[in-house]
DSSP file (Angstrom, degrees, kcal/mol; ACC not computed):
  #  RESIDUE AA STRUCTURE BP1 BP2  ACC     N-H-->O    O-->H-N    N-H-->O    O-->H-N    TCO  KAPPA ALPHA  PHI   PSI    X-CA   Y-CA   Z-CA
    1    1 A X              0   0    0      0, 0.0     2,-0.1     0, 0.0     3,-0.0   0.000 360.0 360.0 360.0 135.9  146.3  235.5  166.6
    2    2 A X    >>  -     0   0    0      1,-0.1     4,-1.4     4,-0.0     3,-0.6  -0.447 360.0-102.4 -87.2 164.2  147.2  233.9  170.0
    3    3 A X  H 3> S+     0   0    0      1,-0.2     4,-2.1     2,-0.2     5,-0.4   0.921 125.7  57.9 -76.7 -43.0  146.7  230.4  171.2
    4    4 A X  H 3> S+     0   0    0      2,-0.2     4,-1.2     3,-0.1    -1,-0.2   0.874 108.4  50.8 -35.5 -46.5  143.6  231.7  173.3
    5    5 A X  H <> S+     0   0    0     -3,-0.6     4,-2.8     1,-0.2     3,-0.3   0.997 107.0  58.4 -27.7 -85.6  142.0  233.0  169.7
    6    6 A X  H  X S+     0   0    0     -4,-1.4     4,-2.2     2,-0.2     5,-0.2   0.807 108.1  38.3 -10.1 -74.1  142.7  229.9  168.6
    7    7 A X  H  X S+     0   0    0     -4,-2.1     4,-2.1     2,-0.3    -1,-0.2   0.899 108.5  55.3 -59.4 -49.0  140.7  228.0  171.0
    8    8 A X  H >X S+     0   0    0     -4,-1.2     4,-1.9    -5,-0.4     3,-0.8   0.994 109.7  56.5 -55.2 -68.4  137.9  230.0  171.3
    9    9 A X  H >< S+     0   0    0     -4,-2.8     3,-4.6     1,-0.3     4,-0.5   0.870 111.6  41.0 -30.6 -89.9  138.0  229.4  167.2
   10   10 A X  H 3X S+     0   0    0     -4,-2.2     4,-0.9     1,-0.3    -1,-0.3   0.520 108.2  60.2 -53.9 -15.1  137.9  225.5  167.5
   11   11 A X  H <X S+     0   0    0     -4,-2.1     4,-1.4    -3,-0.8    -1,-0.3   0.658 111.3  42.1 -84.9 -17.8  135.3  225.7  170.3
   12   12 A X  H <X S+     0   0    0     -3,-4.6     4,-0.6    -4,-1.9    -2,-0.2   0.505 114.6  46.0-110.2  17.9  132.9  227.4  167.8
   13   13 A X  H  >>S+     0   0    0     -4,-0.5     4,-2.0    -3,-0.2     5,-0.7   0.613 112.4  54.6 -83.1 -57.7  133.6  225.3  164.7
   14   14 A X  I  X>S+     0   0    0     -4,-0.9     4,-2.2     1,-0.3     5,-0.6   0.945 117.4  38.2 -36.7 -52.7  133.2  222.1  167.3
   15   15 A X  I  X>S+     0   0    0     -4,-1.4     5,-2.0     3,-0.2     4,-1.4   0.985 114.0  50.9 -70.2 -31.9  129.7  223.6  168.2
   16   16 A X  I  <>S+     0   0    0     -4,-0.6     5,-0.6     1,-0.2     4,-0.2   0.990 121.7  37.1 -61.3 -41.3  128.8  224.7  164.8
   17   17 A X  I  <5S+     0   0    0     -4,-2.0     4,-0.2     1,-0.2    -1,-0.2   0.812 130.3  28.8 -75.8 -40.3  129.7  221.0  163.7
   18   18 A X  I  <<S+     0   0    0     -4,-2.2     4,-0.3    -5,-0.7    -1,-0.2   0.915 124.9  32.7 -93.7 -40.1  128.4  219.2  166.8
   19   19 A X  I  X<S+     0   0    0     -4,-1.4     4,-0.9    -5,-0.6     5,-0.5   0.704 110.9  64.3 -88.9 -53.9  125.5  220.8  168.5
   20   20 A X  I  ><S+     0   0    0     -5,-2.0     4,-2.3     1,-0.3    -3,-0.2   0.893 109.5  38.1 -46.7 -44.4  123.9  222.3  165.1
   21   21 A X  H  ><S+     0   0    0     -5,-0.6     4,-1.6     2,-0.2    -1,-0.3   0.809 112.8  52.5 -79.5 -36.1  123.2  219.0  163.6
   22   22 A X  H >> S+     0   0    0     -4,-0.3     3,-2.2     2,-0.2     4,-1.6   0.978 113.9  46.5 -74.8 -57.8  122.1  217.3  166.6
   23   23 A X  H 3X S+     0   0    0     -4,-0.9     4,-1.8     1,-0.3     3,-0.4   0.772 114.6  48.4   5.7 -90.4  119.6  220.3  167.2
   24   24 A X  H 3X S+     0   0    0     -4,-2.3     4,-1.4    -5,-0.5    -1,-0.3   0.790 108.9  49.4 -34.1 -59.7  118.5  220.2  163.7
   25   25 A X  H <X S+     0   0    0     -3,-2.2     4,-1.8    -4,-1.6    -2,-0.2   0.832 111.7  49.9-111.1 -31.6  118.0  216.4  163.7
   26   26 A X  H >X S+     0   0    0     -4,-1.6     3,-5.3    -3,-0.4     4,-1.4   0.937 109.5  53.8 -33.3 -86.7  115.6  216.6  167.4
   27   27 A X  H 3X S+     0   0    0     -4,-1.8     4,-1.2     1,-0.3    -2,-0.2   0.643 113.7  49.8 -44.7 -25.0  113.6  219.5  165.6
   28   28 A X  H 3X S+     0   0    0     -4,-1.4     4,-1.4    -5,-0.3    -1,-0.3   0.806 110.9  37.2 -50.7 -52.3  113.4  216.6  163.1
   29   29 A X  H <X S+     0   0    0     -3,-5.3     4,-1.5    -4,-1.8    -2,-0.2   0.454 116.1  56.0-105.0  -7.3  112.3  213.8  164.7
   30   30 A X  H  X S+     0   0    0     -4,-1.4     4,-1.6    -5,-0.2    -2,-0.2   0.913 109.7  48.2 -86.7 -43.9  109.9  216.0  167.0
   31   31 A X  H  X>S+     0   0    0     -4,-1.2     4,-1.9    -5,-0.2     5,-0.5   0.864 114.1  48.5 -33.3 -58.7  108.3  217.3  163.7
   32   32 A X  H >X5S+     0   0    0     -4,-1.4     4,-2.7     1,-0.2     3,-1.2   0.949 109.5  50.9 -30.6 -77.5  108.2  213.6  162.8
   33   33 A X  H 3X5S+     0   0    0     -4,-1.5     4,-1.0     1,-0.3    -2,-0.2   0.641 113.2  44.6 -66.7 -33.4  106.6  212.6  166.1
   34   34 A X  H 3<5S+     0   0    0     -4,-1.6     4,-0.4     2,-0.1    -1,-0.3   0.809 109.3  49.9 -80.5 -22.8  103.8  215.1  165.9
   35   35 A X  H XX5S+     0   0    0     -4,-1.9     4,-4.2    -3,-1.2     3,-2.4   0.924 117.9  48.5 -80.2 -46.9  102.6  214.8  162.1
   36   36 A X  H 3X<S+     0   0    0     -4,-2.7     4,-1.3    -5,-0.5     5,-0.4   0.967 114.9  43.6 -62.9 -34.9  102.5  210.7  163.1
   37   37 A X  H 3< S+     0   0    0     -4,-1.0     4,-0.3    -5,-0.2    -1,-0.3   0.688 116.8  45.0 -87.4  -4.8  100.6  211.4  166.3
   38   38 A X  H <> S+     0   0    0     -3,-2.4     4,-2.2    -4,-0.4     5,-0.2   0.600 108.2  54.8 -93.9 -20.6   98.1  214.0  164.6
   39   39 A X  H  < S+     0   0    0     -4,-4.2    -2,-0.2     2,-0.2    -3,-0.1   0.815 108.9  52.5 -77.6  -4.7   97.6  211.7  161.7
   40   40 A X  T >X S+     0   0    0     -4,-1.3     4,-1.8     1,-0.2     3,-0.6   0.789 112.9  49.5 -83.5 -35.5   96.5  208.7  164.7
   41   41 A X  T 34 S+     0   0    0     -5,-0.4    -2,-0.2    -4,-0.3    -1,-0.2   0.817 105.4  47.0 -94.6  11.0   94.3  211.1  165.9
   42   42 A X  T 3X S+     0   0    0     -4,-2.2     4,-0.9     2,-0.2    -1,-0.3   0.287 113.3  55.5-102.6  13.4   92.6  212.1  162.9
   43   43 A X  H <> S+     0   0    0     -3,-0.6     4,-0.8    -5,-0.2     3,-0.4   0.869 109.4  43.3 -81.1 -75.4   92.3  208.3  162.3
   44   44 A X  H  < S+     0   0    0     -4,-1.8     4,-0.5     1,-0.2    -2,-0.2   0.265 113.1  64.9 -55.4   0.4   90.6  207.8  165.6
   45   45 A X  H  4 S+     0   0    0     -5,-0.1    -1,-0.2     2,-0.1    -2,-0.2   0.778 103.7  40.4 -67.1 -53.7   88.5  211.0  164.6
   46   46 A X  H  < S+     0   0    0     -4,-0.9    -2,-0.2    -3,-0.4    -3,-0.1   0.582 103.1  72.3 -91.6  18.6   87.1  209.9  162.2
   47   47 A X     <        0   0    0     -4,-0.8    -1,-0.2     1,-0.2    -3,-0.2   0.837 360.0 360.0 -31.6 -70.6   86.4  206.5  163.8
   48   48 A X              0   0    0     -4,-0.5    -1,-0.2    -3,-0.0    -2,-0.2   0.760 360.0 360.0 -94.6 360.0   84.0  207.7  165.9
């Protein structure tokens, strides 16, 4: 393997290790953001 191999290697550990998690932890906190903001409006549903 050549030092170009190489790099190309450490650029896709660095994304699995860096990008994947932040990715995951958005999909998280948008999942979050939506359950909180349907459970306000089925508060204010049954309100009125």
């Amino acid at each position: 393997m050549d030092e170009n191999e190489q790099a190309v290697d450490l650029n896709v550990n660095d994304v699995v290790e860096t990008e994947l998690p932040r990715l995951a932890g958005g999909y998280f906190i948008l999942q979050r953001q939506r359950r909180t903001s349907l459970e306000q409006w089925l508060k204010t549903q049954e309100k009125a």
